[in-house]
C-alpha positions in Angstrom: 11.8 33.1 24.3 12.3 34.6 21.1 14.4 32.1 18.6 15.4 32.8 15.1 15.1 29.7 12.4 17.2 30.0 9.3 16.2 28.1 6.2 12.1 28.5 7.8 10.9 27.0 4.4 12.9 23.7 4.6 11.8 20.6 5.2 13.0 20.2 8.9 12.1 24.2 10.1 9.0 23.7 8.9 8.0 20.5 11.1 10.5 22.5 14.0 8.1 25.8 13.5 5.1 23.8 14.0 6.0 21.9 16.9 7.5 25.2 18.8 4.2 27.4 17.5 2.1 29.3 20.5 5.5 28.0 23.0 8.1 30.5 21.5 8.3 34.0 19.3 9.5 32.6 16.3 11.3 34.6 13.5 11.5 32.6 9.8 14.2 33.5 8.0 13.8 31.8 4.5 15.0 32.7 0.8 12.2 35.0 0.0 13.9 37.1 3.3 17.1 37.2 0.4 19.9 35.1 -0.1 21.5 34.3 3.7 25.3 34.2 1.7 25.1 38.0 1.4 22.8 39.5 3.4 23.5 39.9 6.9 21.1 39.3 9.9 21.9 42.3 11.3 20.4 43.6 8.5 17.0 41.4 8.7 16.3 41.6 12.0 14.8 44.7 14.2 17.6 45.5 16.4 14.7 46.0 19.2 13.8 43.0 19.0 15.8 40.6 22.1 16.6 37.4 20.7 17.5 34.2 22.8 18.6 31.3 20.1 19.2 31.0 16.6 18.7 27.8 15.3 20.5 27.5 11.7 18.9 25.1 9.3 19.6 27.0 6.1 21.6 25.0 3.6 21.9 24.2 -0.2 21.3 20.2 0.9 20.8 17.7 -2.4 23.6 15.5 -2.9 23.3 14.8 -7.0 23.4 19.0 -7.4 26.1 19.7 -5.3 28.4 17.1 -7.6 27.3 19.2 -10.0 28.5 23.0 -8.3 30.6 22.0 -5.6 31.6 25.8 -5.5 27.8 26.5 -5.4 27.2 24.3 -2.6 30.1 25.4 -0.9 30.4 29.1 -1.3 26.8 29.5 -0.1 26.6 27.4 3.4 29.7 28.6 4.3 28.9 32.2 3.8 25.6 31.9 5.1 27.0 30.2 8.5 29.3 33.2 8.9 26.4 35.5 8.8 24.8 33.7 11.1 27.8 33.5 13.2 28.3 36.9 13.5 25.0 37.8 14.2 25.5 35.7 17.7 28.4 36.9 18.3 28.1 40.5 18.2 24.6 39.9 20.1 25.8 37.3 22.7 23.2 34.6 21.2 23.8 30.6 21.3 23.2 28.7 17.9 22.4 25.2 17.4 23.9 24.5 14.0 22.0 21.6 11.2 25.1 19.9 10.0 24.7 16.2 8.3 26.1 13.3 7.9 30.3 13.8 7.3 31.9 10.4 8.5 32.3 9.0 4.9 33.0 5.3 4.6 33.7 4.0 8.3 34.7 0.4 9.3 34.0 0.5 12.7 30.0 0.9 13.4 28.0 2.1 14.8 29.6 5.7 14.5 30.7 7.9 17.5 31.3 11.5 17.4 34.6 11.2 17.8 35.0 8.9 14.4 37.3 10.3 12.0 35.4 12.6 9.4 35.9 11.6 6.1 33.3 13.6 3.7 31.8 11.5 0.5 30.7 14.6 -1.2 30.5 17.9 -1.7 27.8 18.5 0.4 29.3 17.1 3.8 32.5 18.8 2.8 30.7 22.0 3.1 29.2 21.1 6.4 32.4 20.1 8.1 33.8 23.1 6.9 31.7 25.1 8.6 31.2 22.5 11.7 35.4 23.8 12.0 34.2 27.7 11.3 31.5 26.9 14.2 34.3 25.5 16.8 36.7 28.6 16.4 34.1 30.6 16.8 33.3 29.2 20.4 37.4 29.1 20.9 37.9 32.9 19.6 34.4 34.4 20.8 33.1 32.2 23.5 29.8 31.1 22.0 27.8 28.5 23.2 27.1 26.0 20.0 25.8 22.8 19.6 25.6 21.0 16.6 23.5 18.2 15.6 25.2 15.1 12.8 21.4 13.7 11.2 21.8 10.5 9.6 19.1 10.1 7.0 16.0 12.2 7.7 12.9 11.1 6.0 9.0 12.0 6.8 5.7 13.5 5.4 6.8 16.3 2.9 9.8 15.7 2.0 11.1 16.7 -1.6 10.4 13.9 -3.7 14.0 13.5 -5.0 15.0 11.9 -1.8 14.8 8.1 -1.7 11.6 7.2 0.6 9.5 9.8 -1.0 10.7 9.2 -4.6 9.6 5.2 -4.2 5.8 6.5 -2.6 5.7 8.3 -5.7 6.5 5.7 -7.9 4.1 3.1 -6.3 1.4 6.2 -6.9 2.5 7.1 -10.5 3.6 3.7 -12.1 3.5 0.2 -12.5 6.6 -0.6 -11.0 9.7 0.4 -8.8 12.9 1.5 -10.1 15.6 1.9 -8.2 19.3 2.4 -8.7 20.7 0.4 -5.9 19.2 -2.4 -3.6 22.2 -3.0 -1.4 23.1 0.6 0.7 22.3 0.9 4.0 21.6 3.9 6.2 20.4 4.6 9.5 16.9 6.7 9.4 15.5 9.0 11.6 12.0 10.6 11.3 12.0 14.5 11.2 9.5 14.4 14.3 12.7 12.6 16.4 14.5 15.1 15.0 12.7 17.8 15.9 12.2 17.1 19.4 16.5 16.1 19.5 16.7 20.2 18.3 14.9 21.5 21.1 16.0 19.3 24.0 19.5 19.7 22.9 18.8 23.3 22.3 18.4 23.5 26.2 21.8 22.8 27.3 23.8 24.6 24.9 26.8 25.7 26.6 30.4 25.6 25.1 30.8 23.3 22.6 29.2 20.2 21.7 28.2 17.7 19.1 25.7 14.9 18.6 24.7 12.2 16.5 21.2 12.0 15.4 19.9 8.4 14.0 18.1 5.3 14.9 20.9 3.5 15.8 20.0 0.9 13.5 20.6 0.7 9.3 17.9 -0.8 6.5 19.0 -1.6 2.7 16.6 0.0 0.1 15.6 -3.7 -0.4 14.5 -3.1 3.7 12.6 -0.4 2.9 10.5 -1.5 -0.1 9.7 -4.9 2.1 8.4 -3.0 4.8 6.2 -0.8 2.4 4.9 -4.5 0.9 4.4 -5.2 4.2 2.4 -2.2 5.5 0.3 -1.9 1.4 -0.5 -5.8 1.4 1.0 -6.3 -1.8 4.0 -6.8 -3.2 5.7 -4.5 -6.0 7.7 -5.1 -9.6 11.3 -3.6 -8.4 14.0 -2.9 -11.4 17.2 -2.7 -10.1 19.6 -0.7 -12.4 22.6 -1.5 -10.2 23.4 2.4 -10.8 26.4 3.0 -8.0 26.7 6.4 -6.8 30.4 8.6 -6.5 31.7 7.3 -3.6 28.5 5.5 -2.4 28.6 4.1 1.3 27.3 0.5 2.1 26.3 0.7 5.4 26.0 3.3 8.0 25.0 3.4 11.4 24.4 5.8 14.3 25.6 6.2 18.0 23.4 8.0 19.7 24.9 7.1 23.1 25.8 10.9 23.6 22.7 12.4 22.7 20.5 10.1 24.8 23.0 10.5 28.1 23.3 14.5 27.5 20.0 15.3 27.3 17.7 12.7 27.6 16.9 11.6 23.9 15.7 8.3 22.2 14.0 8.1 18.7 10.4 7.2 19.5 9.0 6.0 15.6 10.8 3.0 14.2 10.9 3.2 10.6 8.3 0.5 10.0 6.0 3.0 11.9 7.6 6.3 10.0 6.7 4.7 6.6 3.4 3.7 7.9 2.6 7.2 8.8 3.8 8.3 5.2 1.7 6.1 3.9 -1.3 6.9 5.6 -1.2 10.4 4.3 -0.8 9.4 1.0 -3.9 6.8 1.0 -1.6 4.1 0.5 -3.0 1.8 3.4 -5.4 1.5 6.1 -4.9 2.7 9.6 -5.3 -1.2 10.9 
């Protein structure tokens, strides 16, 4: 198979390239290739070349910027999505489309697909709008698309403005931990579960479907910082700001239900394990 990854730089692609590498052709599309809003893939990629799924990770994804340029955030996905879209549908090529987290503040958990979608920012605005560009697009054209909902992704290499790697960095760079919030809860999945959700959903694509991608279960900040003291062997100074986000959520949580009866998937690392590995790479503990 030959598969085409947008966004090939990002966090996710990259752990996705390295886990498909010597199984599939892969083609890397990332901002170096040009700006996906306005350039077409028609345009990037050799029309010799057969491709058999395009897997579109490409996104303008930090939270605090797109408060910041909504119009940014949402000009871009959208018009990069489109591109993509047409690209499989004038070749006849299923897409598995990285959306995010779009339920907004829920009362009833854990979340099922079918929840109403209620965005907290501009960010999951953006991705539900193109989730809907994605569904008439299977309606008007007939593609096959399946989209993936990841709750909070966390794992080795991720940028450091996102919580989990921002607190490693703090216990490496300075005498204590300070954090905005202590009370929010999300469900996290590792990028490794992640991955291997892409590709075994990416093997019954047919029509239109959508899954949730989480742990099923939710951890405070407080959570996390205890299991870090845990897995360190010491415990840390933590300053609590009690900074609350726009429209900040206190408690999410994931039902994966659909994804593990379609095709087969379970998250393997619990986050005690996820951090561990973190850890490890950054010479924060021990392997025992």
């Amino acid at each position: 198979m030959t598969s085409i990854i947008t966004g090939s730089e990002g966090f996710i692609a990259k752990k996705l390239i390295e886990k498909l590498h010597g199984e599939e052709d892969l083609i890397g599309l990332s901002r170096d290739d040009g700006d996906l809003s306005i350039i077409s893939l028609n345009d990037l990629i050799n029309k010799e070349t057969k491709v058999d799924m395009v897997f579109h990770l490409a996104a303008r994804t930090f939270v605090p910027n797109a408060w910041k340029k909504p119009e940014e955030f949402i000009k871009e996905n959208i018009a990069s999505t489109l591109n993509v879209l047409n690209y499989c549908r004038l070749n006849k090529i299923p897409l598995l489309y990285m959306s995010a987290y779009i339920y907004g503040d829920q009362q009833e958990l854990p979340i099922k697909e079918n929840a109403a979608v209620l965005p907290s920012n501009p960010y999951a605005h953006s991705k539900l709008l193109c989730e809907q560009i994605c569904e008439y697009y299977v309606q008007a054209f007939s593609l096959d698309i399946t989209i993936l909902r990841p709750f909070n992704v966390y794992g080795s290499g991720q940028d450091k403005n996102f919580l989990i790697p921002e607190i490693i960095e703090q216990i490496k760079t300075k005498d204590k931990l300070v954090v905005d919030f202590l009370k929010p809860r999300r469900d996290y999945i590792h990028v490794e579960d992640l991955v291997e959700a892409i590709i075994a959903s990416s093997k019954i694509i047919k029509g239109f479907q959508v899954y949730n991608i989480g742990s099923g279960f939710s951890f405070s900040v407080k959570n996390i910082i205890e299991l870090i003291e845990e897995i360190i062997g010491r415990s840390l100074q933590i300053e609590e700001r009690n900074i609350i986000r726009n429209n900040e959520l206190m408690d999410v949580v994931a039902d994966i239900s659909k994804a593990s009866d379609s095709f087969s998937w379970k998250p393997k690392l619990t986050l005690k394990e996820g951090l561990k590995r973190i850890l490890l790479q950054e010479g924060l503990c021990s392997k025992n």
